[in-house]
C-alpha positions as CSV (number, residue, x, y, z in Angstrom):
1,X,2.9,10.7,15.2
2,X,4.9,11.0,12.2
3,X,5.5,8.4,9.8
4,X,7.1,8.0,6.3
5,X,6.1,6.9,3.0
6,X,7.4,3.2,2.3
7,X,10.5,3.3,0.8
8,X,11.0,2.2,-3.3
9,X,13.4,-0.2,-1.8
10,X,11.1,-2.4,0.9
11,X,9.2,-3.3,-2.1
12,X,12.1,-4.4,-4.1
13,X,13.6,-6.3,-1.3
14,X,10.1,-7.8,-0.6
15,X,10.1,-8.8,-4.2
16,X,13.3,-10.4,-4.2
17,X,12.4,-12.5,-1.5
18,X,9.2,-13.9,-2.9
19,X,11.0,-14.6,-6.3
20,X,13.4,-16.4,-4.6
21,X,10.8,-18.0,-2.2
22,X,8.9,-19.6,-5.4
23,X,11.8,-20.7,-7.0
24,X,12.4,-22.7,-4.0
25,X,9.1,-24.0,-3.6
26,X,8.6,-25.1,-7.3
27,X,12.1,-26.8,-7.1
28,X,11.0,-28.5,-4.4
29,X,7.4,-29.6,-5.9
30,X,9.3,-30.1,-9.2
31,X,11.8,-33.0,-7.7
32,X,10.0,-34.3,-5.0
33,X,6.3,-34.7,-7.3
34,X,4.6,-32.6,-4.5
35,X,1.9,-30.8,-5.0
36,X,3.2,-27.4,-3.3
37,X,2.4,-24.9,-6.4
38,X,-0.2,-22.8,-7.8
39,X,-3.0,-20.6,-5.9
40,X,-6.5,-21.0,-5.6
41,X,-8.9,-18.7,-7.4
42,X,-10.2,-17.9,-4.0
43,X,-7.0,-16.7,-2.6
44,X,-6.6,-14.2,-5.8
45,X,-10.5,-13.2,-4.9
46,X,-9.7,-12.5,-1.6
47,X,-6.4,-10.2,-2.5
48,X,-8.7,-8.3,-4.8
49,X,-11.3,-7.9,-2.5
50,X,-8.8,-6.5,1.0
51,X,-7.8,-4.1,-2.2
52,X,-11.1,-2.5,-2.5
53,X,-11.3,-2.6,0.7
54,X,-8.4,-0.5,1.8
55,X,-8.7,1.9,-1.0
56,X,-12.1,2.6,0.0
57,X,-10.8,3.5,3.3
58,X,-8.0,5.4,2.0
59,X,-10.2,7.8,0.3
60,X,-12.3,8.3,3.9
61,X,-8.8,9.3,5.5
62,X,-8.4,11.6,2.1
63,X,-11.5,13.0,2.3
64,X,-11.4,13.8,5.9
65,X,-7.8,15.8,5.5
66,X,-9.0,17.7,2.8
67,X,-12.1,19.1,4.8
68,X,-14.7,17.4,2.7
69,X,-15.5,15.3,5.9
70,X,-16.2,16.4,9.5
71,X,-15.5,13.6,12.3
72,X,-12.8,10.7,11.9
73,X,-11.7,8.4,14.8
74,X,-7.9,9.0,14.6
75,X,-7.8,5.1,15.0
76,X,-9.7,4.6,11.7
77,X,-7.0,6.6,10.1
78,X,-3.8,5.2,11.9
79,X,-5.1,2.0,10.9
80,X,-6.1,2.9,7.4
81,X,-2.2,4.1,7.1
82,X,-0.8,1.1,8.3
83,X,-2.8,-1.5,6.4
84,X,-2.2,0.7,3.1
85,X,1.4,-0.2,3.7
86,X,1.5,-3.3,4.5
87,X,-1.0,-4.4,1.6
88,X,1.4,-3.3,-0.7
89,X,4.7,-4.8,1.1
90,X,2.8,-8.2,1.3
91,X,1.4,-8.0,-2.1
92,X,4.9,-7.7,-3.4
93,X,6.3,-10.0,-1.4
94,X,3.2,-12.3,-3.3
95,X,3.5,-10.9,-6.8
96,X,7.3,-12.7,-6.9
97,X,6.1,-15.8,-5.3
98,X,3.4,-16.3,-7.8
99,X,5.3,-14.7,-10.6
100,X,8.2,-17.0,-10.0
101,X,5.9,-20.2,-10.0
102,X,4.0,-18.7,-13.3
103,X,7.5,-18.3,-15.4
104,X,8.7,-21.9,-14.2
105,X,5.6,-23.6,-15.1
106,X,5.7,-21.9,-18.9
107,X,8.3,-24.1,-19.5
108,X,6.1,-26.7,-18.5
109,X,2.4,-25.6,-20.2
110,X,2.1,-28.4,-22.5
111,X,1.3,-30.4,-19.4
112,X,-2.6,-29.9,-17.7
113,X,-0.7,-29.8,-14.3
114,X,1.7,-26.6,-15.3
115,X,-0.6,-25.2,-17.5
116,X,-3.1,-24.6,-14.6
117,X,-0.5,-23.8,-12.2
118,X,0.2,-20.9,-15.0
119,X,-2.8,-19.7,-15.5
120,X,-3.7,-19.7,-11.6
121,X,-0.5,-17.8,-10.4
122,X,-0.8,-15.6,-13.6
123,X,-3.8,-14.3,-12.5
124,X,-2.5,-13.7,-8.4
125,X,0.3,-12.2,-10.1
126,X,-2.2,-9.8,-11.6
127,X,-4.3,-9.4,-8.5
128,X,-1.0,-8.8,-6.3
129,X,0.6,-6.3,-8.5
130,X,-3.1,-4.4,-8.6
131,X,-2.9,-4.5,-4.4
132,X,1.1,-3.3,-5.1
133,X,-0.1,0.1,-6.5
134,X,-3.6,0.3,-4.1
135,X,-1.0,0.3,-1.2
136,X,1.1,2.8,-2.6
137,X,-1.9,5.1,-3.4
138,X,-3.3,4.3,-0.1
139,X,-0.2,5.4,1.5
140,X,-0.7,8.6,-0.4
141,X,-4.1,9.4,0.4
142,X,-3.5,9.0,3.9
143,X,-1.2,11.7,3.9
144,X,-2.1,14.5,5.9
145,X,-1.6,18.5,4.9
146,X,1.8,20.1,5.9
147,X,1.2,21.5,9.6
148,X,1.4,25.3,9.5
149,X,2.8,25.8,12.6
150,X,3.1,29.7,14.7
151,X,6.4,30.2,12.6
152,X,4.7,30.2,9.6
153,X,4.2,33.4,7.8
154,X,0.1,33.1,7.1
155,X,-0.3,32.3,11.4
156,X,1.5,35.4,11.8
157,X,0.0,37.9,9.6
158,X,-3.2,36.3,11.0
159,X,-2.2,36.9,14.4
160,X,-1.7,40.4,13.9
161,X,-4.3,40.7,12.4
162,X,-6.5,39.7,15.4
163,X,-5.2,42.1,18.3
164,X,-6.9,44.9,18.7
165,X,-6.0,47.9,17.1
166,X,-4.0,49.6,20.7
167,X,-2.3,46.4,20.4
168,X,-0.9,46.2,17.2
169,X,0.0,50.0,17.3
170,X,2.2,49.2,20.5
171,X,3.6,46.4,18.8
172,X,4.4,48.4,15.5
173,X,6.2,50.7,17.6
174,X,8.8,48.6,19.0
């Protein structure tokens, strides 16, 4: 299987959408006296936590490629790969949803309410932005050395280096 590192773009455009996902979500709190923004501590915990997590993992998968470790399940690493990425699409996605709600509500700060709000998506913002750059390193340690397949010049000079020696004479000859 071959996959790709996550385009500069996904993140942009997952970004974007967030941004404009809070802005429509603090409009709507803002003129209908909902209670719709802010996140709760635990939420930012949690974020910081899956992190960790991953970029634990992600240093396994690294360790393993570079021949530090023996034995990997190829699952382990697959999956290591794919939560790596979409950490950091989702946490993008997240860091403009809370960023959005945190820049509206500093208009607001000198109300409890907003100030809070502020402070609360301030710090996801934080957290998200940290799980931004965990996915992309993930992503990266998850990469696996370039394949040296039998075209390559080291394969062949090890190759004949391994015939016998009536072999490689015969060889030399043609």
């Amino acid at each position: 299987m071959r996959t790709r590192r996550t385009p500069l773009a996904y993140y942009l455009v997952a970004l974007i959408l967030g941004i404009a996902g809070g802005l429509t979500i603090s409009e709507i709190s803002m003129s209908s006296r909902t209670d719709l923004m802010g996140a709760p501590w635990l939420v930012s915990l949690l974020l910081f936590i899956l992190g960790v997590m991953i970029l634990l993992m992600a240093i396994q998968v690294h360790r393993y490629a570079k021949g530090e470790r023996k034995e990997m399940d190829s699952r382990f690493a697959v999956n290591t790969l794919v939560m790596s990425k979409s950490l950091g699409i989702a946490c993008a996605a997240l860091l403009g949803w809370y960023g959005s709600q945190a820049l509206v509500s500093m208009g607001h700060s000198s109300a409890p309410y907003y100030a809070a709000v502020m402070r609360e998506c301030l710090a996801a913002s934080a957290v998200c932005l940290i799980d931004v750059v965990i996915g992309a390193v993930g992503e990266w340690l998850c990469q696996l050395p370039p394949d040296e397949g039998p075209e390559n010049p080291k394969k062949r000079n090890s190759a004949k280096r391994r015939l016998p020696d009536a072999a490689q004479k015969e060889s030399m000859d043609r």
